[in-house]
N, C-alpha and C positions, 0 to 999 in steps of 0.2 A: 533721350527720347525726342525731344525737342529738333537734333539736326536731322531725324528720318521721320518725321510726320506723317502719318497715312494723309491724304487727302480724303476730302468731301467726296470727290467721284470713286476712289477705290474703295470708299464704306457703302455707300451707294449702292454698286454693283453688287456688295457683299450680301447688306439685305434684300436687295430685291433678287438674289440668286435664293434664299432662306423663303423668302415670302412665295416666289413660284414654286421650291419643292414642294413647301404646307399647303399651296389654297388651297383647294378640294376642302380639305378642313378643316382651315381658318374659314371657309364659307359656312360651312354647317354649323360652324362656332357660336357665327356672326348670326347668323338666321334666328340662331335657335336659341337666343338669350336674349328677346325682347322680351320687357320694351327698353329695356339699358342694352340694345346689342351691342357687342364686346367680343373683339379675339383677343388670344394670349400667345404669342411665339416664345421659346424657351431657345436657350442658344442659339442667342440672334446671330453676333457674333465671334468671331474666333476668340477664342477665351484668355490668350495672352493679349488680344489688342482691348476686348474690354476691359481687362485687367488696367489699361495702359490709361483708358481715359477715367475711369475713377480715381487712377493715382494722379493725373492733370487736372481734376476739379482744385478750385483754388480753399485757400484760409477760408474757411466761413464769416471770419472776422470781417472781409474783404468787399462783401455780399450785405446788399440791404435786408437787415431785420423787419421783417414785418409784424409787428404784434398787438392784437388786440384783442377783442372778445370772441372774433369771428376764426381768428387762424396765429399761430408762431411757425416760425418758418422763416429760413434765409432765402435770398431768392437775385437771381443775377442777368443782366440784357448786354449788359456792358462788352459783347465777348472779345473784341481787343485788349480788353485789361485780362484777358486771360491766357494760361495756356493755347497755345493753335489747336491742340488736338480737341480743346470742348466745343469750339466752335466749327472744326471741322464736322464731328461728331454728329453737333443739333444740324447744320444745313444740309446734311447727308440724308437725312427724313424729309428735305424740300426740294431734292431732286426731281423732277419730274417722269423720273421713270418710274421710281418710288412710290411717287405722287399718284398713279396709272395703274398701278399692281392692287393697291388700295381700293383705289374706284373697282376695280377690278372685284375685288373681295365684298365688297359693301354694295356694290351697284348702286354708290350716289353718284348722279351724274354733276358733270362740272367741278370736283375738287383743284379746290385753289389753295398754294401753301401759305405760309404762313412769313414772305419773304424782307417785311418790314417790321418782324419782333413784338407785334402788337400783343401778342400773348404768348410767345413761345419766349424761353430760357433755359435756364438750369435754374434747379432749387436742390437745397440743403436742409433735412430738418435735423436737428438735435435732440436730445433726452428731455420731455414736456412738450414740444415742439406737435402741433397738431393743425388740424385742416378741418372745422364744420361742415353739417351737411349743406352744398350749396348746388345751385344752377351756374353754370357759366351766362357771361355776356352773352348776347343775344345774338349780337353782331361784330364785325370790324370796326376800325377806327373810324370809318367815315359812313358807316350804318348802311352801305352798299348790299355787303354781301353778309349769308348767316354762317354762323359758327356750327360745324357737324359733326367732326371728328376730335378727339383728345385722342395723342400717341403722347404715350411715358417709358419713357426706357430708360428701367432702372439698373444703376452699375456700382451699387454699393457690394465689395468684396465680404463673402463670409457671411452675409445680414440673413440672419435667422427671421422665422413668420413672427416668434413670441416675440423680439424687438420691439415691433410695433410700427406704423409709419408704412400700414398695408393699406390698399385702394380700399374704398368700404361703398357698394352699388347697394340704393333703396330704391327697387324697383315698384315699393305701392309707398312712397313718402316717407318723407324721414320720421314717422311716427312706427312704423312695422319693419318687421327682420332684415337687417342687412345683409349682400351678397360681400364676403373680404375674397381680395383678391391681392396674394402676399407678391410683397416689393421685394421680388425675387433676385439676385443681381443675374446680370444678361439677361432680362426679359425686357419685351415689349408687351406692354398692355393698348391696345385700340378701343376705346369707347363711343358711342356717338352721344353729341350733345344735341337734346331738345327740352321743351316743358316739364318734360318727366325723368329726367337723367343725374336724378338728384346722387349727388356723389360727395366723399368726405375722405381723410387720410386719418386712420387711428392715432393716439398717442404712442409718440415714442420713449419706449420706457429703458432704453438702454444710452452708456454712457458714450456713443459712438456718431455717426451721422448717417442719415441714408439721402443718396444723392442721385437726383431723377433732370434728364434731360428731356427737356418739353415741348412738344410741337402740336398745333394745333392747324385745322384744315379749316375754310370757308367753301361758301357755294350759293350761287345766286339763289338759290330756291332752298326755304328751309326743309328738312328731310322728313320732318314729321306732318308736314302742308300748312301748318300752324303758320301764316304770316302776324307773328307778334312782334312786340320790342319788349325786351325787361333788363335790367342792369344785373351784376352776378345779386345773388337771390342767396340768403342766408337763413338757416335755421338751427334750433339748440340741437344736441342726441337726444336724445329720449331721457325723458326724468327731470328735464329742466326744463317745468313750463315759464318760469320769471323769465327766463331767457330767451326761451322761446317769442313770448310777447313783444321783448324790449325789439329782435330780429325781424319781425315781421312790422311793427311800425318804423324800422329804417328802411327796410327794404321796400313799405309804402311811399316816404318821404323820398327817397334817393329815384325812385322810378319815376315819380311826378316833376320832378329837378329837370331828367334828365329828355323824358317830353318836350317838354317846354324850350330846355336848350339843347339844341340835334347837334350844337357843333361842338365837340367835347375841349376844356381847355388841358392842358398839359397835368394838371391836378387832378380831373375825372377821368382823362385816361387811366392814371398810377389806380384812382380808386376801382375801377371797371375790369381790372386785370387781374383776379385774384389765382391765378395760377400762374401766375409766373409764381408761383409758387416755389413761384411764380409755379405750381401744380397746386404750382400753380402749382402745379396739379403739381397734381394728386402724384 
């Protein structure tokens, strides 16, 4: 696999030929599921090549564990320590035509990709392995521009919905009923991030991994007109208010920090990126 690599432009081409057959839609998708709007494409790509980059995700072992009370999850930026095809794979979503089909579909003006890894990667979750309801970052590394779009494309082979390790949309707060939205393999999930986009990854309850390629979009103007700043934002699931509490006084403390100091050092970066889940995400 390794000596005939698809490249970034021929993946490229691939979805953005997939995203122009769907808009029509993926726009009614996108409209019609606020205030989390959200498309879902389903055989994004040809099914042997995404066959091809699941089976190039590396060891999980390989991959920074991230684990504490807020999320477990492997999660990776590094993508010269990887196979070429993952990293083909993630900047083939930073394409700019790609880039363009998207605005396209969402009609946010100005999307800007994600070309310096500030929150995109590949993540890996394992069996326990989970993602709290949170907000993403507000912003970019240099508090420039806002965070809008989450794309997740997932290419875990055979990953059934009961596995676990499905996207989970609380469109009135992570206190009322969740939208799942299963971590299908060859799917792309599009969500927009603002104030209200509170989003979470189920437990994974199978002995296997499920492994999502991560890219996220900026844009000088936030989308919901909300000009805020908040760092990612945590909260319990439902049933765990002790936890709930301990979440909402870090996510006081961490936000008043990060006020205070605009320039992030190399440590609140890692901390402000909870999806590189690096999903991150989800």
């Amino acid at each position: 696999m390794q000596g005939n690599v698809k490249t970034r432009d021929a993946i490229a081409t691939l979805i953005l030929e997939r995203l122009r057959a769907e808009q029509s839609q993926l726009i009614d998708q996108y409209q019609s599921s606020k205030p989390i709007s959200t498309f879902i494409i389903d055989n994004l790509l040809p099914e042997d090549l995404a066959h091809d980059i699941f089976s190039a995700f590396p060891d999980p072992n390989t991959l920074v564990l991230r684990s504490s009370l807020k999320e477990r999850k492997y999660v990776g930026v590094q993508m010269n320590a990887y196979h070429p095809l993952v990293a083909e794979a993630l900047y083939a979503f930073q394409d700019l035509r790609v880039v363009s089909a998207i605005q396209s579909i969402t009609n946010i003006p100005t999307l800007l990709p994600d070309k310096h890894l500030y929150a995109g990667g590949i993540s890996m979750m394992g069996q326990g392995h989970y993602l709290l309801p949170h907000l993403d970052n507000s912003h970019d590394m240099n508090r420039q521009n806002y965070r809008v779009l989450n794309l997740l494309y997932y290419v875990s082979k055979d990953w059934k919905e009961e596995y676990g390790g499905n996207l989970e949309l609380w469109p009135n707060g992570p206190k009322q009923p969740q939208r799942t939205i299963f971590s299908r393999f060859n799917r792309l999930a599009v969500m927009v991030t603002h104030k209200q986009s509170w989003h979470s990854v189920s437990e994974v309850k199978y002995p296997g991994v499920r492994c999502c390629v991560s890219n996220y979009y900026f844009s000088p103007l936030p989308v919901d007109g909300q000009r805020d700043f908040h760092v990612t934002t945590f909260r319990a699931f439902p049933g765990h208010p002790l936890q709930d509490a301990v979440l909402i006084g870090d996510n006081a403390i961490r936000t008043g920090i990060r006020k205070i100091v605009k320039k992030q050092s190399t440590f609140q970066k890692y901390e402000d990126t909870p999806n590189l889940d690096h999903e991150t995400h989800a």
